[in-house]
KEDRENSE-392034 format. One record per atom (N, C-alpha, C): residue in three letters; y, x, z. Coordinates in steps of 0.02 Angstrom, whole numbers, padded with zeros to 5 digits, always signed. Layout:
N
ALAYXZ ...
//
This chain:
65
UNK+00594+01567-02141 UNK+00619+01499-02151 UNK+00622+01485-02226 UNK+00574+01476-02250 UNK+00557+01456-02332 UNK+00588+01508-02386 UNK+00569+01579-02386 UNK+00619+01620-02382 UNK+00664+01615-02422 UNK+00728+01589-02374 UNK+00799+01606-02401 UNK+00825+01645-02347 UNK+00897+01668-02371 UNK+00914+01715-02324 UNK+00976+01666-02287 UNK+01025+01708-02259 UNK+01083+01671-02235 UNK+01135+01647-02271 UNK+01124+01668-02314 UNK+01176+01687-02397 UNK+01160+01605-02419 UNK+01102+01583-02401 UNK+01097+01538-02436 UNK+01103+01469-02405 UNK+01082+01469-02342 UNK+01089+01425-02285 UNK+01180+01432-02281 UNK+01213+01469-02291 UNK+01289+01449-02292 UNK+01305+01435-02380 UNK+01270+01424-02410 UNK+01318+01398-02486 UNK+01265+01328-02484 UNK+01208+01325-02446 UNK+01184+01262-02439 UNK+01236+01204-02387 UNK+01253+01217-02350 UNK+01285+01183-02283 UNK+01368+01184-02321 UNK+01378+01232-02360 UNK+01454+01216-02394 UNK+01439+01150-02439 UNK+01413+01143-02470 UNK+01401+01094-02547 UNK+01387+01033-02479 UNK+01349+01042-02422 UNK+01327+00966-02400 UNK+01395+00945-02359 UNK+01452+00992-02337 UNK+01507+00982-02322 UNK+01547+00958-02398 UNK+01535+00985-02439 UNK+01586+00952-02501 UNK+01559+00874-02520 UNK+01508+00879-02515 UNK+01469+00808-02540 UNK+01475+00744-02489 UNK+01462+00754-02434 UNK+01467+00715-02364 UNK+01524+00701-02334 UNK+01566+00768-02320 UNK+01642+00754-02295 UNK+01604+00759-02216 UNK+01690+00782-02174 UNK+01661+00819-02127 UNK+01633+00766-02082 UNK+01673+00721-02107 UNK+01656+00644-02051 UNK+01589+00616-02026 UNK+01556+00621-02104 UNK+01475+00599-02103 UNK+01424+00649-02071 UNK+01435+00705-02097 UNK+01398+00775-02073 UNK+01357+00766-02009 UNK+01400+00744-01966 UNK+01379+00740-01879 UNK+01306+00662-01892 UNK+01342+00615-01921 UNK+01273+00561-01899 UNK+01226+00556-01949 UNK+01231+00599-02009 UNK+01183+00628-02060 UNK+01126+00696-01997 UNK+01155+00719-01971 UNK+01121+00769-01925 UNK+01100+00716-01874 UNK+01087+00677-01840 UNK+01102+00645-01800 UNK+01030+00596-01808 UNK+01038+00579-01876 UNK+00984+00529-01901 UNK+00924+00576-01927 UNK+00942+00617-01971 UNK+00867+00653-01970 UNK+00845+00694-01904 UNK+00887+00703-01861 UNK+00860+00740-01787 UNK+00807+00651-01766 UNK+00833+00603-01755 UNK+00790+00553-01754 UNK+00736+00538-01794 UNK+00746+00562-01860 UNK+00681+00545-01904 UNK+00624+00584-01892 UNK+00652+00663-01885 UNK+00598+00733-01865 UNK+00577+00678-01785 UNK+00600+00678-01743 UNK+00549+00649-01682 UNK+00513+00581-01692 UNK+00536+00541-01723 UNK+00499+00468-01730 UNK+00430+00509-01762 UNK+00426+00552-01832 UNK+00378+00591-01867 UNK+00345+00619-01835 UNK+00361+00665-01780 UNK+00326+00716-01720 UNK+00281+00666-01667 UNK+00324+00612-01642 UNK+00290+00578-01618 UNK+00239+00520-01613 UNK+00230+00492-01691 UNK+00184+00467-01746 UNK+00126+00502-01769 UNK+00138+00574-01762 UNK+00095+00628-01788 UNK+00038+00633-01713 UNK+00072+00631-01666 UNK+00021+00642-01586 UNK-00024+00635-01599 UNK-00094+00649-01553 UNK-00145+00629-01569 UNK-00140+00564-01514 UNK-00117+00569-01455 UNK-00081+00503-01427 UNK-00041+00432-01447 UNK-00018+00448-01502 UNK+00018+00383-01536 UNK-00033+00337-01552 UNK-00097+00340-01583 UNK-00129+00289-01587 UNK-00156+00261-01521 UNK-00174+00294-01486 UNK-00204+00241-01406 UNK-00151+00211-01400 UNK-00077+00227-01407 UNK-00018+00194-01348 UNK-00003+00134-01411 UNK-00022+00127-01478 UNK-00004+00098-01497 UNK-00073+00037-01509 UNK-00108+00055-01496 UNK-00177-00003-01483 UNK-00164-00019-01416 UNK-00141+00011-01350 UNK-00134-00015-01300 UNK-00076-00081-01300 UNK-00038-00067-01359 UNK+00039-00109-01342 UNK-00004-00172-01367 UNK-00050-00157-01407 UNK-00093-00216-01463 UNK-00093-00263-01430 UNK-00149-00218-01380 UNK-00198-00272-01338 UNK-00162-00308-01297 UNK-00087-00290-01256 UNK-00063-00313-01211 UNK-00006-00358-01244 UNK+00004-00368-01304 UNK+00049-00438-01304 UNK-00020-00483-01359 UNK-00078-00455-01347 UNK-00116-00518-01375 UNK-00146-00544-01306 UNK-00127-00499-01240 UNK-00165-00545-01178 UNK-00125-00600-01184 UNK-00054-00575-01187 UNK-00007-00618-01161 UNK+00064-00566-01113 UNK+00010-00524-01093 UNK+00071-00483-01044 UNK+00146-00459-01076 UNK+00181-00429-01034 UNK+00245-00398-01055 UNK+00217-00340-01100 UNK+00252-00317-01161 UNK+00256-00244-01188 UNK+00294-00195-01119 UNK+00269-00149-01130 UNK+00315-00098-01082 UNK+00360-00081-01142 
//
């Protein structure tokens, strides 16, 4: 994991608890867990068809799914 050890992943996660406060911590985790999947799922090789499919279907006229 980028080599650090554990030593460091706990004086990293202390400082983002001093800086953040315990309050924020949770929807700071919360939002980049959403950013990593919006990214993962942008990355597909599927995201471009589904997103030329949405194209074509509100230039027929139809509903978006």
């Amino acid at each position: 994991m980028f080599g650090i050890g554990w030593q460091e992943v706990i004086v990293i996660l202390l400082l983002a608890l001093l800086l953040f406060g315990a309050k924020r911590l949770p929807e700071i985790a919360k939002s980049l867990g959403k950013s990593v999947q919006e990214f993962k799922k942008g990355m597909s090789p599927d995201a471009k068809e589904n997103e030329e499919e949405k194209k074509e279907e509100t230039q027929d006229g139809a509903k978006p799914k």
